[in-house]
C-alpha positions in Angstrom: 92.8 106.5 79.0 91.7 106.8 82.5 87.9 106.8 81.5 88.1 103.6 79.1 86.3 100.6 80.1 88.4 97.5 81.1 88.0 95.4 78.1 87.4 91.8 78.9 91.3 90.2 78.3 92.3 92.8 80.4 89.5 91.7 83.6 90.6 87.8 82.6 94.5 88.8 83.3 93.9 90.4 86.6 91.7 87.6 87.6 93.9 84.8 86.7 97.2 87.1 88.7 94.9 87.2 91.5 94.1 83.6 91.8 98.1 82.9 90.9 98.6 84.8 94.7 95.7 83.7 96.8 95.2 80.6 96.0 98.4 78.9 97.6 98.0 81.2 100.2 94.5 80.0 100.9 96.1 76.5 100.4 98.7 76.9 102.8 96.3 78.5 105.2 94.6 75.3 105.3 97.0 73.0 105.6 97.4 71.7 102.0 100.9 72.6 101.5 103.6 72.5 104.1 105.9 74.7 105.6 109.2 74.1 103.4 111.8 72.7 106.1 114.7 75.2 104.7 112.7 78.2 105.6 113.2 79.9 108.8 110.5 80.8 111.3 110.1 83.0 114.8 109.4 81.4 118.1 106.7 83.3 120.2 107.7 85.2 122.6 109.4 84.1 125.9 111.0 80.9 123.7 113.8 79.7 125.7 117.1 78.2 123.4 115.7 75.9 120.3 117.4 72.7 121.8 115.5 73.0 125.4 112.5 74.3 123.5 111.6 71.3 121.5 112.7 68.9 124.7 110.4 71.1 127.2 107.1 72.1 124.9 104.2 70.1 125.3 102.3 71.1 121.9 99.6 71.6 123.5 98.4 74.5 121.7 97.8 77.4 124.9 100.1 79.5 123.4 97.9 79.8 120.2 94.8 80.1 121.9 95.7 82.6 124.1 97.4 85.2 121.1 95.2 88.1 121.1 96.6 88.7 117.5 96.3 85.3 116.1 99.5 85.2 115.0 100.9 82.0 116.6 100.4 78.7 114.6 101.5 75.2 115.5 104.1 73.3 113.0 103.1 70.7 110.9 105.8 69.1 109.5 105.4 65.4 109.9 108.9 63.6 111.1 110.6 66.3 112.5 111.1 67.5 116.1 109.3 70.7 115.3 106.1 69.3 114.3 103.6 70.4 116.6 105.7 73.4 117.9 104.0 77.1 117.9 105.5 79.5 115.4 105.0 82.7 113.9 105.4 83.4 110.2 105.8 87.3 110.0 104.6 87.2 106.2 101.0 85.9 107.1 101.0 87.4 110.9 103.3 89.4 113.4 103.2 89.2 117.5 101.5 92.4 118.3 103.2 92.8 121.5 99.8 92.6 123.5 99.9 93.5 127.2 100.6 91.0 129.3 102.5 89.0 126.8 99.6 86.4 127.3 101.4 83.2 125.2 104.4 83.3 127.6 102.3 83.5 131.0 99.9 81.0 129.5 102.7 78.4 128.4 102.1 75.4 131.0 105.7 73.6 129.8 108.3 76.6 130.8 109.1 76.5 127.0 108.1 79.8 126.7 109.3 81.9 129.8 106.7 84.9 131.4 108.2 88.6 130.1 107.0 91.6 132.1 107.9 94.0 128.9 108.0 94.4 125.5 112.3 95.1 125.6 112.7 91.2 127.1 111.3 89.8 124.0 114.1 88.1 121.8 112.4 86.8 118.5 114.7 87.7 116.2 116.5 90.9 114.4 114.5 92.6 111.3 116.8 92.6 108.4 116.4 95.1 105.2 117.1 94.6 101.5 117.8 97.7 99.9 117.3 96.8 97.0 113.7 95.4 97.5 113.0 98.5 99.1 110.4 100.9 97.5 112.2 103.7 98.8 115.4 102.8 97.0 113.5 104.2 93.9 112.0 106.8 95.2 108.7 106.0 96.4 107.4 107.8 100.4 106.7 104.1 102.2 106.9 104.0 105.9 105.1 100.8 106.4 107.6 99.2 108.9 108.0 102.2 110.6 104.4 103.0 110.9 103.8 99.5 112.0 106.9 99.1 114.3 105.2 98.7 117.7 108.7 99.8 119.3 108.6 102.5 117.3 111.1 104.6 115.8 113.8 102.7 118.6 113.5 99.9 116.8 113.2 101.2 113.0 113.2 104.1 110.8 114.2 106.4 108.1 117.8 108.2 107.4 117.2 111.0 104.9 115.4 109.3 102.1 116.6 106.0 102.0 116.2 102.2 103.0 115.3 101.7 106.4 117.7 101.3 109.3 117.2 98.8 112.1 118.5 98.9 115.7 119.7 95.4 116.8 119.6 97.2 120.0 116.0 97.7 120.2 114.0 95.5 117.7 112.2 92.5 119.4 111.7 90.5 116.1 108.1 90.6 116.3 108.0 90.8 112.5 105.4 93.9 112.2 107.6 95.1 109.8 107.8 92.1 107.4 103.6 91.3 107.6 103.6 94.9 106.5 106.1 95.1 103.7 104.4 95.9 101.0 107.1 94.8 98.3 107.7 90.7 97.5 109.8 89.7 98.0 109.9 91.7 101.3 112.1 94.0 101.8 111.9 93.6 105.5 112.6 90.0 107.2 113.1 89.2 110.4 115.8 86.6 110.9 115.2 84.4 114.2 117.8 84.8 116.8 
């Protein structure tokens, strides 16, 4: 079977399950669709507590311009007390933990506070579904671990299973969720 041609109605159904994924996703990238308000999101690094945050940022977009990794976006959600606010949504981007932590030394307001290392950052605690897991049936992923820029501190394998998360040591920088190769992920990182 492997040496068959891909008949036409089989080309027509991958291209229409292709556009069914990247076209909101293009969509959202651009603007078009909003942010659902229920769904949760990571500050960048350095955020100090959500109440002082949205009274002390002054949206003025530094934060996003200085993020090596791209990964920091500002809110648009007209009405509410966010809009405008920098964010990070670990399924489209992850803080890569640059040096320097640039966003939190570049933040003019104090809402996000300077960090000297990677162990002060706070963003939230990576949280893993068994059951959406590839390696509860059986398959070798490490993604999350590979991808973990903490390392194996932060995340990794028990024997052959799920894997395990140390609230001790994972930053929330949400590496292990942009990776997560399953959907729905297997790996999210709740904000703290």
């Amino acid at each position: 079977m492997s040496g068959e041609p891909i008949g036409p109605d089989r080309r027509q159904f991958f291209r229409e399950a292709l556009r069914g994924v990247v076209r909101p996703l293009a969509e959202y990238l651009e603007g078009k669709v909003e942010l659902p308000a229920n769904r949760s999101f990571l500050r960048p690094p350095g955020a100090i507590e959500e109440g002082e945050f949205l009274d002390t940022c002054y949206r003025c977009g530094t934060c996003v311009e200085t993020c090596p990794a791209d990964a920091i976006k500002l809110r648009q959600v007209a009405g509410e007390a966010a809009d405008g606010t920098p964010w990070i949504d670990a399924d489209i981007g992850a803080c890569a933990i640059c040096d320097g932590l640039k966003c939190a030394h570049a933040c003019p307001s104090g809402a996000l506070q300077p960090l000297k290392h990677a162990y002060e950052i706070h963003m939230g605690l990576a949280v893993v579904s068994a059951g959406h897991c590839v390696r509860s049936k059986g398959e070798a992923c490490t993604m999350c671990v590979d991808n973990c820029p903490i390392g194996t501190a932060a995340i990794r394998i028990v024997d052959r299973w799920a894997p395990k998360v140390s609230a001790g040591a994972c930053v929330g920088c949400g590496m292990c969720q942009l990776h997560c190769p399953t959907q729905p992920k297997a790996v999210v990182v709740e904000p703290l």
